[in-house]
Every structure is written in C-alpha cells, then in structure tokens.
N, C-alpha and C positions, 0 to 999 in steps of 0.2 A: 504493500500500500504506500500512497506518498506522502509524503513527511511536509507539515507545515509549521512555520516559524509565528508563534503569536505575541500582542503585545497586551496584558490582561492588568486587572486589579481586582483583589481581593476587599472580602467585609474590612479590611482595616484602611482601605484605597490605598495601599500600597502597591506601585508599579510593579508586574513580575514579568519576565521574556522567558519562554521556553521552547522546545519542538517537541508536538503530534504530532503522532502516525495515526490516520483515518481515513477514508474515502473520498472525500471532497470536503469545502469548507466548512460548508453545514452540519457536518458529522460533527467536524472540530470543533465549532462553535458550540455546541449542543452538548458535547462530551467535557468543553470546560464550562459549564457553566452549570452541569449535573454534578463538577466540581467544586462548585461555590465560588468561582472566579469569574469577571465577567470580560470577555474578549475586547478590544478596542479595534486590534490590526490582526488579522490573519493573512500570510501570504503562502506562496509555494516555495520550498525551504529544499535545497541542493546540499548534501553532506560537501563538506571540504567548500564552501561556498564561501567566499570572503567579501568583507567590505570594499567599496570603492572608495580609493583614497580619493581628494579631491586634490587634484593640482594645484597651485597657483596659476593663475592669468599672468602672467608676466606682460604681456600687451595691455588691460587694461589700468587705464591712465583716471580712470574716475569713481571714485566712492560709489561701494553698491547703495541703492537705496530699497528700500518698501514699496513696490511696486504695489498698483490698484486689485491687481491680480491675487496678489498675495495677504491685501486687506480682509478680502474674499474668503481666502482659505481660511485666515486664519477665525475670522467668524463662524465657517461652518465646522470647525474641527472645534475650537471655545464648547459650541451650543452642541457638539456628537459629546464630547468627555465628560460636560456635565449633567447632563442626559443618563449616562453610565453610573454615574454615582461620584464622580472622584469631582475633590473641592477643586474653588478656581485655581488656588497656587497651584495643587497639583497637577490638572491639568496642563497648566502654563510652561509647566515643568516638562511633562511629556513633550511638550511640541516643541521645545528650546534642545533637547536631549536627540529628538527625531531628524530636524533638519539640518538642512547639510549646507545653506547659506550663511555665513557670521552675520550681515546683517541682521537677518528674521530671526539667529537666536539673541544677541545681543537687544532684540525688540524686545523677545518676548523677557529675556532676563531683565530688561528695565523696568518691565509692566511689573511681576511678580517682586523684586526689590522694591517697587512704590506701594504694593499693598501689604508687605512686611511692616514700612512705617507708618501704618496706621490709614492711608488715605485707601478709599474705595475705588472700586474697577471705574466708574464712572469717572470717577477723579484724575484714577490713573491715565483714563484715556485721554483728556483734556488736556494733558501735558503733551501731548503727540500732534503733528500736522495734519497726522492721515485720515483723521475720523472729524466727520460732518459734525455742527451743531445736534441736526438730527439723528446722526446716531450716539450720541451720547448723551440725551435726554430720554431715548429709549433705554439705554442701556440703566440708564437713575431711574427710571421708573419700573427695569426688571426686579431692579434692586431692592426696590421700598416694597413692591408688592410679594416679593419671595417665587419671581418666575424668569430668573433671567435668563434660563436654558430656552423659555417659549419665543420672548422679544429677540434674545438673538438669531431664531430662527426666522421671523419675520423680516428682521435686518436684511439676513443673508439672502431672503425670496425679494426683496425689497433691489437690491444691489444686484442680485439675477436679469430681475426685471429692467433697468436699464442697460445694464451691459448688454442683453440682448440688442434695444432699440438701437443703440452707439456701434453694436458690430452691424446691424440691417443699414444705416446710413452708410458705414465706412465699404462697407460690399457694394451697395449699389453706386459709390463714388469714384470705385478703382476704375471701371470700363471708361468713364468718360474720362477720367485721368491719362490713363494711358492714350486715348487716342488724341489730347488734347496734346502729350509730351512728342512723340511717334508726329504731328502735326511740325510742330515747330522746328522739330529737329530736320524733318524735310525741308520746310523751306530755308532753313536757314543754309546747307547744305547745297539749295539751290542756290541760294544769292553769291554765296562765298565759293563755290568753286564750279557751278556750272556755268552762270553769267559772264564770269570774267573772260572766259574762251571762247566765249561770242563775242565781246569785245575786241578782242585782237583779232578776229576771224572779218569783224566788219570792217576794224581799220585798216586792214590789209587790201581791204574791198576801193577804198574810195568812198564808200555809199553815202548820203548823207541820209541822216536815221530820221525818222519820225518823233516828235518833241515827247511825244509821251516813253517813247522808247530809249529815246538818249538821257532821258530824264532815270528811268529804273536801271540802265546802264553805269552814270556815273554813281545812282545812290548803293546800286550793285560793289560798284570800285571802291567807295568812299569806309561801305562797310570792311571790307577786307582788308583795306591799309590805313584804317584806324578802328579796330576791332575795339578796343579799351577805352577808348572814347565813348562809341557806339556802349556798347555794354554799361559805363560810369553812367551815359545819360539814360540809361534804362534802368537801372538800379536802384542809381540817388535818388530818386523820385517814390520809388518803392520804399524803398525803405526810412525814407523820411515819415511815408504814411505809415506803415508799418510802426515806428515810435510814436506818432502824435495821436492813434488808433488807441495806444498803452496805458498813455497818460488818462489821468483823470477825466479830463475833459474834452478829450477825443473822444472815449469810449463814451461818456454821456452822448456826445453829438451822435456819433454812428447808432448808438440804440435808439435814439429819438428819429432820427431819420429812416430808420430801416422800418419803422415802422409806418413809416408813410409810401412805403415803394409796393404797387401792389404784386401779389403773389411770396416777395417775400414778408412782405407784414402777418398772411394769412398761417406763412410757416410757422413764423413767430411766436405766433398767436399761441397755436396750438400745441408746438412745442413744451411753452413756458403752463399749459393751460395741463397739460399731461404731467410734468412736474410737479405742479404746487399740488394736482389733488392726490396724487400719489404718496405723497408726503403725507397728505393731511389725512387721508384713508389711516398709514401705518399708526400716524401717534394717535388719532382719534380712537383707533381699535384694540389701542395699547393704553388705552385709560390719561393719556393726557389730555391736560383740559381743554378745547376749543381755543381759548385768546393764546394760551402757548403753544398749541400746532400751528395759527395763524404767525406768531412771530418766528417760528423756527424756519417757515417755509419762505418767509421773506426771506430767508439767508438761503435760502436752495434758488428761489428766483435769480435768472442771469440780467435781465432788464431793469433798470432803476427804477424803469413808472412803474412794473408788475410790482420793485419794492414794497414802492411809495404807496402803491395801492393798500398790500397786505398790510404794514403800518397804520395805515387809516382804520381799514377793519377793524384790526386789535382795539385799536381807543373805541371804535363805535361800540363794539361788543363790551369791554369795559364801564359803556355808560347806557347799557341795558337795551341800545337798539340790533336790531336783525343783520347779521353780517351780508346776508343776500340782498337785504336794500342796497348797503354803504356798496357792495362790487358792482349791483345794475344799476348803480348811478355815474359808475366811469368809461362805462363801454370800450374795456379794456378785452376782457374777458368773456368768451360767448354767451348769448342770451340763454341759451338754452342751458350751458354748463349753471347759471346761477340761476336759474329758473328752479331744477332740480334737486339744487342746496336748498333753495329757500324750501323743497317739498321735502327733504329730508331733516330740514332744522324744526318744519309742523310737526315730522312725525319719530323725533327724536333714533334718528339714525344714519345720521351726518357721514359718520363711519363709510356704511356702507354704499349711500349714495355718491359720495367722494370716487369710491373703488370705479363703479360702474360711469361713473362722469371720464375716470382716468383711462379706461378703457374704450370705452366710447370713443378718445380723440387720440390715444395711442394707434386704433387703428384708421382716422381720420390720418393722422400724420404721414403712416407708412404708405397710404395710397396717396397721398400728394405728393412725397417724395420720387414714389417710382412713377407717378405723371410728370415730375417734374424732369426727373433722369430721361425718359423717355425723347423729353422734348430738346435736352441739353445737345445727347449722341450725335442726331441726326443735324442740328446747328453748328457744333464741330465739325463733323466731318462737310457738311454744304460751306464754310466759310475756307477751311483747309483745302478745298476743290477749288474754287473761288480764285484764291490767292495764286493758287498752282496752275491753275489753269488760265488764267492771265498772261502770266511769265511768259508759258509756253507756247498758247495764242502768238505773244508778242514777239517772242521771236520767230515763230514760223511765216506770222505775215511778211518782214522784213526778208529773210529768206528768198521767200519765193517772189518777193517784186525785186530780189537782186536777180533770180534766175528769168523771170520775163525780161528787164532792161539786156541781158548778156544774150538771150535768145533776138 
C-alpha cells in the first residue's frame, strides 16, 4: 500500500508529522482521526524522499514582498487551522514552519510575536500594508463575537470574488494588447527601414514626388536619423501625464472627468457600484453596523465623489434619515441599485439585498466589458490597416507613374 506523509494535531493542539500506510487519502485521514489526531496536510510520501533545498537567487536584486496572492492563502489556511481546532498562535506557527519563502515566514513570525505582546489579531493586522480597512474590521468583529474561523472564511470568498472579476478584465485585455503592440511594431519597422529605400530608389529616379509623399518620405528620414529625439518627444509628454495623473490633483481631475466621457462613465459607474455593495453585503452579514460598513466602503471606493458620496450617507444615517434617500439624491449611483436598498433597508435585510445588487452589476460589468473588447479588436486592427495601407498605396502610386512616364 502507499505511504502518506501527514501534518496532524492532537487534543493538546500540538503539531505532530508522521507516515501512513493506507489506500488513499481518505483511509488516512479517517484512520488518524479514529486516532484522536486531527489531519491538516496529507500528501503522497516516497521512502528516501528528501526536502528541496531552496537556493539563493543570486540574480535577484529586490526584496521579496507579500504578494496579493499570498494574502489569499494565507486567509484560507488562518480560517482551515482554526477550523481544526488548533489556537491562532498555533496555527500561525504551522504556516511560518510550512513555507518555504522568508518573507511569508518572517510575516507570519511578526503577526504571532504581536499577539505574544498582548495586542489582538485585528490589531496585529493593522500594523501591516497588506490588509484592507475592511478586512480588519471583519477580522474585530470575528473577534468580539467568538467566530473568526466563519468571517475569515467570508474574507477569503470575498477576495475570490474579485480576483476573479481582475483576472476576467486582465484576459479579455491581453488580445487587444497584443494586436495593438504587433500594430506599432509594424509600422514603425515600416517607417524606419522600408521607406528609406524608396527614398534612395526615387532619388536615383529624378522623379519629382507628390507633396503628400515627399512629405511621409522626409518625416520617414527624419525618424531614422533622429530616433531619440523622435522617441524624447513621444515620451516626455507621457510621462509628464503619467506624474501629474499621480498627484493629488491630477487624479481628482481624471476621476471627475472620466466620469463625464460616455461609455467610460457607465464602466465606472458600475465598476465602483459592484465594489461598494460587495463590501457592504460582507460587513453587513458579519454583524457590522450599517454607518460602519458605509465608512469602510468609502475606503474600498476608487473615485473621490463615490467617496464623498459614502461620507455623506454615514452623517445622514447618523442623524436618523434613510441612507437610500441621501444616495438617490446624487445620481451617482444607479437608480435601480438604491431603489432596492431603500427595499431592503423597509424590510430589514440590507445584507442580503447588497449581495444580489453586487451581483446584478458584476454581471452588468462583464458584458460591457467584453462589448467593449469587442468593439476595441476590430478598431485596432481597421486603424493598423489604415496606416499601413496608406504607406503602401503611396508608394505604389508613385511607382507606377514613374513606370508610365519611362514607358
């Protein structure tokens, strides 16, 4: 039979490692656990089987960090260990001891040394970059109510759920990227080395060119033997937007204007409209109060007026009126999304109506996107045609009125 390597704790939550011999997993699992141990990790276990040393990277040149990915895991592994029975240090412990990155153990060794000194997981986490307002007001309220195995599992369905929606945009982005890179790289390839030998091809000629054509000939030349010029005044301009986009009040101007550009306002819209109630679904279902789900989700919103908006609410709800008036009085926000709050806040389950609103414009989103993708391919590749077949037009005209005049 084959032998499996487990990672188990016992009634004292003491960590134990062994190898079973049994059938498959489930044997194993079922045979330590008729042992009074409870399994964490079972894998398939090779006699003479050794650790992988891990190498040094000698190449890299930059501090690892806590990847978004790794936020991830280490939420669902948190809410698997204490689920199992074993306390948070302990847990924290397992996972510090399991992996094979120094950062992620050095994470988790800080978290577990901060609740040593007396502060709570919630606490601990606030000291880190990684974790949202909102998940560390969940994570305070797993706390206080003695369920933090339940909320972190929510987190981690919470954090699913977007990752998902981030990997749907970044998929349907690659296609038109590529044909938008595969575009430029052509014509620049045309400008810079197949024009210039028409050039010399004409002046050899005598001809005297057509102005529109002597005109893409020299700008042809011009690129080639001041490429770094060419490229300076393409870039400095970008990139100057690119910082003044950063600043404070760039980034105000662009979110106030992009919401006035149609099609991408509606993105917007909805985008920012699929976050906040998503948010407000998890803390509202996890026993946080309504005015503190509203101020949390202001910190999830990317748009200062969706801020501004949430802000507002809070004080209204604070002074005892409907937060579904104070939202359909800024027509920020779809009618229909605060139509359905307002029927969820009559019939006390805001919670739930949140979910089904975030749902509702989640997939609202994904079909505007892939209309949107749809419409982008076909304008790349018709502009990329466009350009290229211009050039080519323009020199074939020229051409063949030098071979009429020679005939």
């Amino acid at each position: 039979m084959p032998l499996y390597k487990y990672t188990a704790v016992d009634n004292d939550n003491t960590v134990k490692e062994g190898v079973i011999e049994e059938t498959d997993k489930d044997s194993a699992a079922k045979k330590l656990i008729l042992q009074g141990i409870r399994p964490i990790e079972i894998k398939a276990y090779t006699p003479g089987q050794k650790k992988r040393v891990a190498l040094p990277n000698i190449f890299s040149f930059q501090r690892e960090k806590i990847s978004r990915m790794e936020i991830e895991f280490f939420t669902k592994q948190i809410a698997m260990l204490l689920k199992a029975g074993l306390s948070l240090d302990a847990a924290l412990r397992v996972m510090k001891n399991h992996s094979q990155k120094k950062a992620f153990r050095d994470f988790c060794g800080a978290i577990e040394r901060k609740l040593k000194e007396g502060k709570s997981f919630s606490q601990a986490l606030s000291d880190f970059p990684y974790f949202s307002p909102m998940y560390i007001n969940i994570a305070r309220a797993g706390e206080e109510g003695g369920i933090l195995p339940a909320m972190l599992t929510r987190i981690s369905e919470y954090q699913a759920t977007f990752q998902e929606l981030r990997q749907f945009i970044i998929s349907a982005s690659v296609y038109p990227l590529i044909l938008l890179t595969v575009g430029i790289a052509a014509i620049i390839i045309l400008i810079t080395k197949i024009l210039p030998r028409f050039e010399v091809l004409f002046q050899g000629m005598g001809h005297k060119l057509p102005g529109h054509v002597a005109f893409l000939m020299s700008s042809a030349s011009f690129v080639t033997n001041h490429y770094i010029i060419v490229a300076a005044v393409i870039c400095v301009p970008i990139l100057i937007c690119v910082w003044y986009l950063k600043q404070p009040e760039g980034t105000r101007m662009f979110q106030r204007l992009s919401l006035k550009v149609p099609g991408l306002a509606g993105l917007i819209c909805e985008l920012e409209t699929t976050r906040i109630f998503r948010t407000l679904e998890v803390l509202v279902n996890n026993g946080v109060h309504l005015a503190t789900a509203l101020r949390i989700s202001s910190g999830i919103a990317v748009n200062y007026r969706f801020q501004n908006l949430l802000h507002r609410a809070t004080e209204a709800l604070k002074e005892g009126q409907r937060v579904s008036t104070k939202l359909k009085g800024e027509n920020l926000l779809p009618s229909l999304a605060v139509d359905l709050l307002s029927i969820g806040e009559e019939s006390g389950r805001v919670g739930e109506v949140c979910g089904q609103i975030a749902d509702h414009y989640d997939q609202q989103l994904r079909s505007r996107i892939k209309r949107l993708i749809s419409l982008i391919e076909p304008a790349f590749i018709l502009a990329i045609a466009l350009i290229a077949g211009y050039v080519v037009i323009s020199m074939l005209t020229v051409i063949l009125s030098i071979n009429d005049i020679a005939g």
